[in-house]
C-alpha positions as CSV (number, residue, x, y, z in Angstrom):
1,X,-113.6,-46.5,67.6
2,X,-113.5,-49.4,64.9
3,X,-112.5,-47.2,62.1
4,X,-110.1,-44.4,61.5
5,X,-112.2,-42.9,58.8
6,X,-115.2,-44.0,56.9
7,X,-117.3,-42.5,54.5
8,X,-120.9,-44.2,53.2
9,X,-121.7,-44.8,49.5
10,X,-125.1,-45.0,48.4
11,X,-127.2,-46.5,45.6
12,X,-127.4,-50.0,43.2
13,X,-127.4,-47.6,40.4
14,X,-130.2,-49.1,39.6
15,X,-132.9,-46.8,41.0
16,X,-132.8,-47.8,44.8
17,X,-130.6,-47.3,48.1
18,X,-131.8,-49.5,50.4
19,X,-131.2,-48.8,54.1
20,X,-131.0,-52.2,55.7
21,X,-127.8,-52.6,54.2
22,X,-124.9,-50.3,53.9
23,X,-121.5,-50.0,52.9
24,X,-118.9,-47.6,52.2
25,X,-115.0,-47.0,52.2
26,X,-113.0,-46.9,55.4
27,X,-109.5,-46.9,57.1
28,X,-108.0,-49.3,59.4
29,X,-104.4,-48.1,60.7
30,X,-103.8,-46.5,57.1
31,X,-105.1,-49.3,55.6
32,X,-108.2,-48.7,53.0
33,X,-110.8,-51.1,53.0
34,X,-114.6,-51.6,52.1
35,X,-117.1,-52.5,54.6
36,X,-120.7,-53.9,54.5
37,X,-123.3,-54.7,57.2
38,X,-126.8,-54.7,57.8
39,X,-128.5,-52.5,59.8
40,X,-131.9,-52.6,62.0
41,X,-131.8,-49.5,63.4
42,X,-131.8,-48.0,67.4
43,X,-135.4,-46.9,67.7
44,X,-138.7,-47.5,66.2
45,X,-139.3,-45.2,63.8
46,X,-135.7,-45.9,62.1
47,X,-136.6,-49.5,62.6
48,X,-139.1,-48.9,60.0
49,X,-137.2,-46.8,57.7
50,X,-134.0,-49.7,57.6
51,X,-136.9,-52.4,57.2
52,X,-135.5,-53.9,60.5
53,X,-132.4,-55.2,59.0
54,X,-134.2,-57.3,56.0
55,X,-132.9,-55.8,53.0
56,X,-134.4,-56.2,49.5
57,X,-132.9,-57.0,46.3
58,X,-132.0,-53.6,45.7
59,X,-129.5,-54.1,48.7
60,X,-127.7,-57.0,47.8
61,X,-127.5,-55.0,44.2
62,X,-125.5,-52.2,46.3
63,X,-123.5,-54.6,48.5
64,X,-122.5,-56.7,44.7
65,X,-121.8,-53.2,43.4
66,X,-119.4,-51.6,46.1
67,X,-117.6,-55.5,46.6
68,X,-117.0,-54.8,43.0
69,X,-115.6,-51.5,43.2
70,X,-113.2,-53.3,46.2
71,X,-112.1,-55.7,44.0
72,X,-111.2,-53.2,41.2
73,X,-109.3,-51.2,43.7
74,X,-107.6,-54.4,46.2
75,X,-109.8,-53.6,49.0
76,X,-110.1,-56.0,51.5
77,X,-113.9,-56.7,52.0
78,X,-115.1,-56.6,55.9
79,X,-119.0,-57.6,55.8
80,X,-120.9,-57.8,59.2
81,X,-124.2,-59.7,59.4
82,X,-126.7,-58.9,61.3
83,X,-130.3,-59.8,60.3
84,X,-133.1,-62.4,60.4
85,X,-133.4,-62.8,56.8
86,X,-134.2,-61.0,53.5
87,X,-137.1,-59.4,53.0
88,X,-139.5,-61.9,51.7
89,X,-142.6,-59.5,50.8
90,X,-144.1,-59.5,47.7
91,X,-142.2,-56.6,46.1
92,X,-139.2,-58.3,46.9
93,X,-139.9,-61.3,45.0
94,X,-141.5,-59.4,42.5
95,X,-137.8,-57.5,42.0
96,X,-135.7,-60.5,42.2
97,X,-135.0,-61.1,45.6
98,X,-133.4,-64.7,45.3
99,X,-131.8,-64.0,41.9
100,X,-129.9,-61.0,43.5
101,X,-128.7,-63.2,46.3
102,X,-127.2,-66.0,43.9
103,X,-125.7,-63.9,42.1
104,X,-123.6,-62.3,45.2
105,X,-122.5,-65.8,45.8
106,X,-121.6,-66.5,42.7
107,X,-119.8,-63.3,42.2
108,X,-117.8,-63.2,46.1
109,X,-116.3,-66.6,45.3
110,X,-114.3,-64.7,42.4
111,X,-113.5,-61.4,44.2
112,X,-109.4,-61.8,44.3
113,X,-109.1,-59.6,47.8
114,X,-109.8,-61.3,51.1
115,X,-113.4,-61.4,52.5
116,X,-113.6,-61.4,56.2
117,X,-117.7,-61.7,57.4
118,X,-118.9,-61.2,61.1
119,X,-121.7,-62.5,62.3
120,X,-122.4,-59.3,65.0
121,X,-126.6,-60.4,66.1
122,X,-128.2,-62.8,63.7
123,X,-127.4,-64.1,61.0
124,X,-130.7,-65.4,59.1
125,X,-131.3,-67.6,56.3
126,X,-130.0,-66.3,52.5
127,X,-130.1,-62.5,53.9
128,X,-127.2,-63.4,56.0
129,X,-125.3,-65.3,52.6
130,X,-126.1,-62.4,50.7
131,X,-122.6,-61.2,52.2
132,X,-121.5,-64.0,53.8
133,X,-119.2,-65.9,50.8
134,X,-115.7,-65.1,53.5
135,X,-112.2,-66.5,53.6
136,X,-113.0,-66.0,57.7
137,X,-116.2,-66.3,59.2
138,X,-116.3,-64.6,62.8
139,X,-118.8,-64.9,65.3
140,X,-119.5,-63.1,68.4
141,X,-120.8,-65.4,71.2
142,X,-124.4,-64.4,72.1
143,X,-124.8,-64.3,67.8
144,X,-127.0,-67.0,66.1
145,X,-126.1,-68.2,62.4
146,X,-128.4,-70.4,60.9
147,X,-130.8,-71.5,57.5
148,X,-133.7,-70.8,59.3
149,X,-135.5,-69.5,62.5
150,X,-136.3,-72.2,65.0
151,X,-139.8,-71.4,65.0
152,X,-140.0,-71.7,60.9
153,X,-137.8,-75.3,61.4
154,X,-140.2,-76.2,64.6
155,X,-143.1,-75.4,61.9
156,X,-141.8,-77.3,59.1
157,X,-140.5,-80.3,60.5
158,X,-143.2,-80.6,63.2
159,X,-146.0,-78.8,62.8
160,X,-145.5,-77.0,65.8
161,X,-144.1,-73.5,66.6
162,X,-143.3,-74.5,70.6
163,X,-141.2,-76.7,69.5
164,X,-138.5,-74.4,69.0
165,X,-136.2,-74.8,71.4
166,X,-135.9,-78.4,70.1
167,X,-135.4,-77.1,66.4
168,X,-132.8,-74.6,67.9
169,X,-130.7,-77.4,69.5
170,X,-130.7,-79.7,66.5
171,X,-130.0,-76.5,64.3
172,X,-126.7,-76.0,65.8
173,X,-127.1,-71.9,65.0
174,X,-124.6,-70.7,68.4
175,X,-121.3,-70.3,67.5
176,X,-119.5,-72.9,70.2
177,X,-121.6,-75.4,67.6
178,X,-120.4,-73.6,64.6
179,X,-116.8,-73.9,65.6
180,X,-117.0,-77.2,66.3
181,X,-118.3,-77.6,62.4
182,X,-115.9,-76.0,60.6
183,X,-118.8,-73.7,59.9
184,X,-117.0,-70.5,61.7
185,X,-113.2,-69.8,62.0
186,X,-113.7,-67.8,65.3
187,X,-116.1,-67.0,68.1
188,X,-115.1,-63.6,69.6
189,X,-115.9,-63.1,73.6
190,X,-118.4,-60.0,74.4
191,X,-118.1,-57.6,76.9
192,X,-119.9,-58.5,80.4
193,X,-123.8,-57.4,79.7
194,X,-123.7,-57.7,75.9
195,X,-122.2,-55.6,72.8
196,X,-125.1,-53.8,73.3
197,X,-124.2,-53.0,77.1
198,X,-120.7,-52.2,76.1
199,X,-120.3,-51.5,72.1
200,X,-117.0,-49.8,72.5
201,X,-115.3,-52.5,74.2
202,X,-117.0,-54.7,71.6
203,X,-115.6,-52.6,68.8
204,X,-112.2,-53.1,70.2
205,X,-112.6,-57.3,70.1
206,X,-113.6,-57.3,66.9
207,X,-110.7,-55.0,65.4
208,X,-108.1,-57.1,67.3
209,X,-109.7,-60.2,65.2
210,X,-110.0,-58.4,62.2
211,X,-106.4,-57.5,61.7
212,X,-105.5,-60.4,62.4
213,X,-107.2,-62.7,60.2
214,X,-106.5,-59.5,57.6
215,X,-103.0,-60.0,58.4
216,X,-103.1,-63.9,56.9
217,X,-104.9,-63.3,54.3
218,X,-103.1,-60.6,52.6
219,X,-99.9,-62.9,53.0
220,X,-101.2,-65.0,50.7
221,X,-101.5,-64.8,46.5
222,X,-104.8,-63.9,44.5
223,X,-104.2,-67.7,43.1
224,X,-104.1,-68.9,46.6
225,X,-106.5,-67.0,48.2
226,X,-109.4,-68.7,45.7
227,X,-108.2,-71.4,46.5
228,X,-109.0,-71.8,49.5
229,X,-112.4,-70.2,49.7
230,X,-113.3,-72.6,47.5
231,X,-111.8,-75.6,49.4
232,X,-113.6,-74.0,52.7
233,X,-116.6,-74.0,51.1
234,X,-116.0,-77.4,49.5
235,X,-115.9,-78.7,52.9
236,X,-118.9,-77.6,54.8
237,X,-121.6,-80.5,55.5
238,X,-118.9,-83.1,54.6
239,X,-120.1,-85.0,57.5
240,X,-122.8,-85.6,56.4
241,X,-121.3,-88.1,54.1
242,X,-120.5,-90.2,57.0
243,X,-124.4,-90.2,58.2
244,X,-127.0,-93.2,57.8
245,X,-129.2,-90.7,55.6
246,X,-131.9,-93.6,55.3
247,X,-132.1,-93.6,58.9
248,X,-132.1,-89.8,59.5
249,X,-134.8,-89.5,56.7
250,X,-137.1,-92.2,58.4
251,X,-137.0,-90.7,62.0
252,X,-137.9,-87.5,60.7
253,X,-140.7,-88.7,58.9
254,X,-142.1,-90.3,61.5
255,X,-141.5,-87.3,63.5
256,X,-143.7,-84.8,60.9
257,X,-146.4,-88.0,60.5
């Protein structure tokens, strides 16, 4: 049991409810609290209804919408990522898929509450960024994170789809890589089998983690807390300062030659 209570809200207010990603109030020991995830679904046919996890513009709208209503009211904001990107169909571009996106960054680097993300299966591409501006980012250890698929990287930087297991070791998408970035604050152990195998035991890891990193960040001031979002942010990729880009750049052009 993750939460003591938890009640869904629907709609962007704009005409759609999109079922890939959903969000509502909920209660953790007595404290209220919004929560966000994506979800894929536990058969086929509800596969296809919640679009297997890819949400559409009209989802992000929602998710910017509730994380508002959380900010209004000083409820911590839990998101939980789980999908292999945003919908990238025509209708989704059409409705403003990538403009909904930037504007949920834009708008969660300003929310004055604390912002705790989990990255629960995968974590794809801007679908997973969508709702994945955190003061913590948490893993769990069999989850990928990454900008894109190692197929899509294998095909872009090669040529070559089979190359994906290299593009998925020089991605660094598991979260033992992450940590070692700075990317991710945690990686949280699974169960033996899988969360899948054992989702209540899961369920249990991830609450422990939770309140604690909930427990920090309401200790510190709104002033603070923006802070030092921004400065984690600030520092992602800083390494790459300290690269020889002119020599990274040639060996991957003569890589894609």
């Amino acid at each position: 049991m993750f939460c003591d209570d938890w009640i869904e809200l629907h709609g962007d207010r704009n005409g759609g409810d999109d079922m890939a990603l959903i969000g509502g109030i909920g209660v953790i020991n007595n404290k209220p609290i919004l929560l966000l995830g994506h979800q894929k679904g536990r058969d086929t046919k509800e596969n296809v209804v919640r679009n297997f996890g890819m949400a559409k513009p009209g989802g992000y709208r929602k998710a910017l919408r509730l994380m508002h209503h959380a900010d209004r009211f000083s409820l911590p904001i839990l998101t939980f990522i789980d999908t292999p990107g945003a919908y990238a169909g025509l209708s989704a571009e059409e409705q403003g898929q990538g403009e909904a996106i930037a504007r949920n960054l834009r708008e969660m680097f300003g929310f004055k509450v604390p912002i705790i993300a989990t990255v629960i299966g995968e974590g794809g591409s801007g679908g997973a960024l969508g709702i994945g501006v955190a003061d913590r980012l948490l893993m769990f250890e069999h989850s990928v994170y990454t900008v894109a698929s190692p197929e899509a990287c294998a095909s872009i930087l090669w040529r070559d789809a089979s190359k994906a297991s290299e593009a998925a070791s020089a991605l660094k998408i598991t979260g033992k890589d992450l940590l070692k970035l700075g990317v991710v604050d945690e990686v949280l152990n699974e169960p033996a089998g899988g969360n899948n195998w054992a989702p209540l035991d899961a369920g249990k890891t991830l609450k422990l983690a939770i309140e604690k990193h909930l427990c920090e960040l309401l200790q510190m001031d709104k002033d603070e807390l923006l802070e030092q979002r921004y400065l984690k942010f600030r520092a992602l990729g800083k390494f790459i300062e300290s690269s020889n880009i002119e020599e990274i750049y040639n060996e991957m052009k003569q890589k894609t030659e």
